[in-house]
LUMPAZA-438912 format. One record per residue (C-alpha): residue number from 1; residue in three letters; y, z negated, x. Coordinates in nm, 4 decimals, always signed. Layout:
BEGIN
NUM:ALA:Y:Z:X
...
END
This chain:
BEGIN
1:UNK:-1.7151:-0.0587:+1.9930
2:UNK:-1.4027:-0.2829:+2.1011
3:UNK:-1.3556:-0.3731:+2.4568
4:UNK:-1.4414:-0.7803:+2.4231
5:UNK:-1.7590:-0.6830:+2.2301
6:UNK:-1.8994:-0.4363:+2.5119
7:UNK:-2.1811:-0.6427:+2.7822
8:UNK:-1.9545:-0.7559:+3.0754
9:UNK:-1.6515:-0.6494:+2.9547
10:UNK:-1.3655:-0.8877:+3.0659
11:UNK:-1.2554:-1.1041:+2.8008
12:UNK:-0.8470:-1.0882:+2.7644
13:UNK:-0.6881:-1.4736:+2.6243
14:UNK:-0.3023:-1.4238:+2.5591
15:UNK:-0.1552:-1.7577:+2.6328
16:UNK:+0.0888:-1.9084:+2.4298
17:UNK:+0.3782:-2.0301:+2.6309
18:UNK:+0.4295:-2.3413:+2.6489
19:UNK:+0.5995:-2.5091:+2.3669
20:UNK:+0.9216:-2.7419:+2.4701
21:UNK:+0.9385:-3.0955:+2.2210
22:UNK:+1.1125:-3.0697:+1.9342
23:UNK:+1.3048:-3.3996:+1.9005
24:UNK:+1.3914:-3.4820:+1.5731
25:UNK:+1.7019:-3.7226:+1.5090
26:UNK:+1.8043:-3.8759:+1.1682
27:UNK:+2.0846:-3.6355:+1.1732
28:UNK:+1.8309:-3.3305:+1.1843
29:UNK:+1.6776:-3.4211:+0.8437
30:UNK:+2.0051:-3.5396:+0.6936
31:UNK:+1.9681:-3.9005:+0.6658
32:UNK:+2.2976:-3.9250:+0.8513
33:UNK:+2.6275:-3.7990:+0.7926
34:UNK:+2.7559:-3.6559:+1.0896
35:UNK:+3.1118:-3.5836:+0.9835
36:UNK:+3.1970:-3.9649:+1.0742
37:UNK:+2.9996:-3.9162:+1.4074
38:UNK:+3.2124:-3.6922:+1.5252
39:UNK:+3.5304:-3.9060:+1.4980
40:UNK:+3.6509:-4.1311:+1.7290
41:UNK:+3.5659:-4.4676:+1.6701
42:UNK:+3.7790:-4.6306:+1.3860
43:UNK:+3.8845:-5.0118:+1.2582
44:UNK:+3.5945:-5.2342:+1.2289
45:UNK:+3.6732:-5.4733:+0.8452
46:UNK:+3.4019:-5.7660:+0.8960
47:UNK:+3.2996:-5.9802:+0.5824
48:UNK:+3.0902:-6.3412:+0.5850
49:UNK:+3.0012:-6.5352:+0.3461
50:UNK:+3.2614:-6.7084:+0.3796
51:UNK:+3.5072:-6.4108:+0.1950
52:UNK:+3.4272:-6.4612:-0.1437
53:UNK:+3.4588:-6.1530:-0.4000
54:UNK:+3.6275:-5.9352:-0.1408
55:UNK:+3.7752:-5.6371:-0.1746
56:UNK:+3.8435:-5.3812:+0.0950
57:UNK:+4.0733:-5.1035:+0.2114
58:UNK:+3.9281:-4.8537:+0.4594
59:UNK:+3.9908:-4.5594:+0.6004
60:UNK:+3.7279:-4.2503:+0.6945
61:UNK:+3.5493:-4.3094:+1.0014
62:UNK:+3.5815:-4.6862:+0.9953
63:UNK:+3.3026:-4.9222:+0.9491
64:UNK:+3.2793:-5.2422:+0.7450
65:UNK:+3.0744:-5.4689:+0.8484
66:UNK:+2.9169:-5.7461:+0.6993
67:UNK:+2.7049:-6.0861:+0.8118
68:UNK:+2.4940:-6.3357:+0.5767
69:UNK:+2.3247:-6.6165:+0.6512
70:UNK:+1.9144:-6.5376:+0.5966
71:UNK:+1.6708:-6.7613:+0.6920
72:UNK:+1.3505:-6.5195:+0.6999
73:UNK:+1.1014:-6.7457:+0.7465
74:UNK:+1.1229:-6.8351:+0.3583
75:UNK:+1.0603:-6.4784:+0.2595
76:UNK:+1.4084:-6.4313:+0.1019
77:UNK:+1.6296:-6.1637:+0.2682
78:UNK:+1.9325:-5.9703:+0.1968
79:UNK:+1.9178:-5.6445:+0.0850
80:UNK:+2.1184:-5.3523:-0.0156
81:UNK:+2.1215:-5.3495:-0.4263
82:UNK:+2.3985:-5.1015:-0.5325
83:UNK:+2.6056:-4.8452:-0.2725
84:UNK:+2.7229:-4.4802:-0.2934
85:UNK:+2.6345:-4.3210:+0.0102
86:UNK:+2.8821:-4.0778:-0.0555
87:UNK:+3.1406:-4.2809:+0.0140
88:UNK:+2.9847:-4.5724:+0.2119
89:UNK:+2.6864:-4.5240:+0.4013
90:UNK:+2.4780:-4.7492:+0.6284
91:UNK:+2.4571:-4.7228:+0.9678
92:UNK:+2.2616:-5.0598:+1.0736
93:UNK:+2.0463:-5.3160:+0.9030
94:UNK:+1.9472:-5.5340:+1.1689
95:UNK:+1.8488:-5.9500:+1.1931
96:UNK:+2.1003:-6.0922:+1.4909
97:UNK:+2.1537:-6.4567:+1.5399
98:UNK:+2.4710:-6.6582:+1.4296
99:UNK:+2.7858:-6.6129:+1.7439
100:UNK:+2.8761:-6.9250:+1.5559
101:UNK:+2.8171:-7.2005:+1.8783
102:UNK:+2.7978:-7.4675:+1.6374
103:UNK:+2.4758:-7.2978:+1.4613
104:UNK:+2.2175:-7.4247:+1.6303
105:UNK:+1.9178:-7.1656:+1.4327
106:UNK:+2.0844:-6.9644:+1.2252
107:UNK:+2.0187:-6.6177:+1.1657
108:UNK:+2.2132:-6.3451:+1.0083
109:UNK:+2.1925:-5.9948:+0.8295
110:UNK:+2.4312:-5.7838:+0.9921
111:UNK:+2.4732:-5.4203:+0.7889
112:UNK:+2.7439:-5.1872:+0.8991
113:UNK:+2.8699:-4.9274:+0.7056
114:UNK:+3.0814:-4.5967:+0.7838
115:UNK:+3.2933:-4.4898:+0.5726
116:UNK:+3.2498:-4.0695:+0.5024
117:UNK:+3.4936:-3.9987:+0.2559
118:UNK:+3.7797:-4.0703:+0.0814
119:UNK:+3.6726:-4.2733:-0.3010
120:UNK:+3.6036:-4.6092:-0.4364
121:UNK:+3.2371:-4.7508:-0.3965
122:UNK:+3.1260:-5.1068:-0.5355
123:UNK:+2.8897:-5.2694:-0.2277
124:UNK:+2.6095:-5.5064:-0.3757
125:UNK:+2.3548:-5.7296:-0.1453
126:UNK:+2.1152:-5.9282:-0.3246
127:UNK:+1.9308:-6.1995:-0.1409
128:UNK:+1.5872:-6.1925:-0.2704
129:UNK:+1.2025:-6.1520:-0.1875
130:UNK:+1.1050:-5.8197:-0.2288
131:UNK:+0.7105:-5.9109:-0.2819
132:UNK:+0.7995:-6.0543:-0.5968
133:UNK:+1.0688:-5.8576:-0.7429
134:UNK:+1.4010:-5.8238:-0.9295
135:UNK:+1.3218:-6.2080:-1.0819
136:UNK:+1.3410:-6.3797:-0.7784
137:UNK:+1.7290:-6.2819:-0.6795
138:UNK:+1.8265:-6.5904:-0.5619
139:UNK:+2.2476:-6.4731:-0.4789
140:UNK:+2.4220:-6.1443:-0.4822
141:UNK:+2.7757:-6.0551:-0.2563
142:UNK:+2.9798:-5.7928:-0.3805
143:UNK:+3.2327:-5.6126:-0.1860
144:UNK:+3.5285:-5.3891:-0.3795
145:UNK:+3.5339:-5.0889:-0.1309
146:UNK:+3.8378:-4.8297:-0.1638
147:UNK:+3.8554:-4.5721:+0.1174
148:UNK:+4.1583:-4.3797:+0.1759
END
């Protein structure tokens, strides 16, 4: 008969030890390229709406960054339509509100990019609401992107 099944017999429990957090970081499941993190911090290229059918030069490790106007209370919003992340991959996608002094309410989408590797990528935002599909693209930017 074993020992634990025996009347009074002292019952033995191993214990696990005790398990530390696991943290788990966008780079851990690869939705970051690290390469570019590991750089120091490069040229900063920023785009408005103002730069009309731009085209851009960058080099690895440096981050283009571009701000639209978006007014989100209408439902429209500007989104990422065509990218390689390859070449040109995003870092932030974020709502911030217009430096401009002169804007009194204005809001703008601010995406940053990194570039990771030398190539040529073709950067499309479409402003649109996503509830009701490709049809309602109101405007599209598109940025040339050549990184060296």
């Amino acid at each position: 008969m074993p020992a634990t099944a025996r009347k009074g017999a002292a019952r033995v429990v191993k214990r696990c030890p005790a398990t530390k957090p696991i943290a788990v970081t966008l780079l851990d499941i690869g939705v970051i390229d690290p390469s570019p993190l590991n750089r120091p911090a490069g040229r900063e290229t920023v785009l408005t709406d103002r730069d009309m059918d731009p085209s851009v030069d960058l080099r690895t490790g440096e981050s283009l960054v571009v701000r639209l106007m978006e007014t989100p209370e209408t439902g429209f919003r500007w989104a990422i339509d065509t990218v390689d992340p390859a070449v040109l991959y995003l870092r932030r996608d974020d709502l911030v509100k217009d430096p401009d002094p002169n804007v009194i309410e204005g809001t703008l989408r601010h995406f940053e990019f990194i570039a990771s590797r030398p190539g040529k990528c073709k950067l499309v935002l479409k402003l649109w609401d996503e509830s009701i599909g490709e049809e309602s693209i109101e405007e599209q930017y598109t940025v040339a992107v050549r990184i060296r």
